[in-house]
Steps between C-alpha positions, in 0.01 A plus 500: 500500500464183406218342309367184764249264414350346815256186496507116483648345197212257407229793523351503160476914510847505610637271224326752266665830654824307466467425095368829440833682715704261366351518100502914556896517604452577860758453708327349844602315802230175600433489833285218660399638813405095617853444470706775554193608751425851515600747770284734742668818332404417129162442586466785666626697218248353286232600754618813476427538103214261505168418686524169690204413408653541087775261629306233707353270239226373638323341208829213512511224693715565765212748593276268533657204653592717806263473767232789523619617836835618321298641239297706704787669680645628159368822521747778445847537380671372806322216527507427115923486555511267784288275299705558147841413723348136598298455220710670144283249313180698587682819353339578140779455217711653363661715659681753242755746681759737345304586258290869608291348794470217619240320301302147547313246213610469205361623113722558190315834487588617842900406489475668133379840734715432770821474282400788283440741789818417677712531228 
């Protein structure tokens, strides 16, 4: 499988998941879900490996700019993917996938684990 990257390109955490894959040899694809969007099928996967409420950032700012009526019908995993689909921006980055499970955030510690397991 191949290794995927997905986030925004001007997210500070993503720019450093990118120098560290890119300064450790890893082969990876960049894929900015605001762009290239994201589909209802990949999301789902994600769901499937982690908690929405892991992959809903809701300490950013597109969290908090949306109006607390959308907030409050967040509430479980289906409601958590509609809400990723029309909002990827509220989706907490990045999104590493190809590598053992699918894995969100970013720290040169946990990609160190990550790589070293997989291999």
């Amino acid at each position: 499988m191949t290794t995927t990257l997905f986030g925004i390109p001007n997210c500070d955490t993503v720019k450093k998941a990118r120098t560290w894959l890119a300064d450790n040899g890893h082969d990876f694809t960049f894929h900015d879900f605001k762009k290239q969007g994201l589909t209802r099928e990949l999301v789902a996967g994600w769901l499937e490996q982690l908690d929405w409420e892991t992959l809903v950032n809701r300490k950013g700012t597109t969290w908090r700019n949306l109006p607390d009526e959308c907030k409050a019908l967040v509430a479980d995993k289906a409601s958590a993917l509609e809400l990723m689909l029309e909002n990827p921006s509220v989706i907490k980055r990045p999104v590493l996938q190809g590598v053992g499970p699918v894995s969100v955030g970013f720290s040169a510690d946990m990609y160190v684990a990550k790589f070293r397991d997989a291999a």
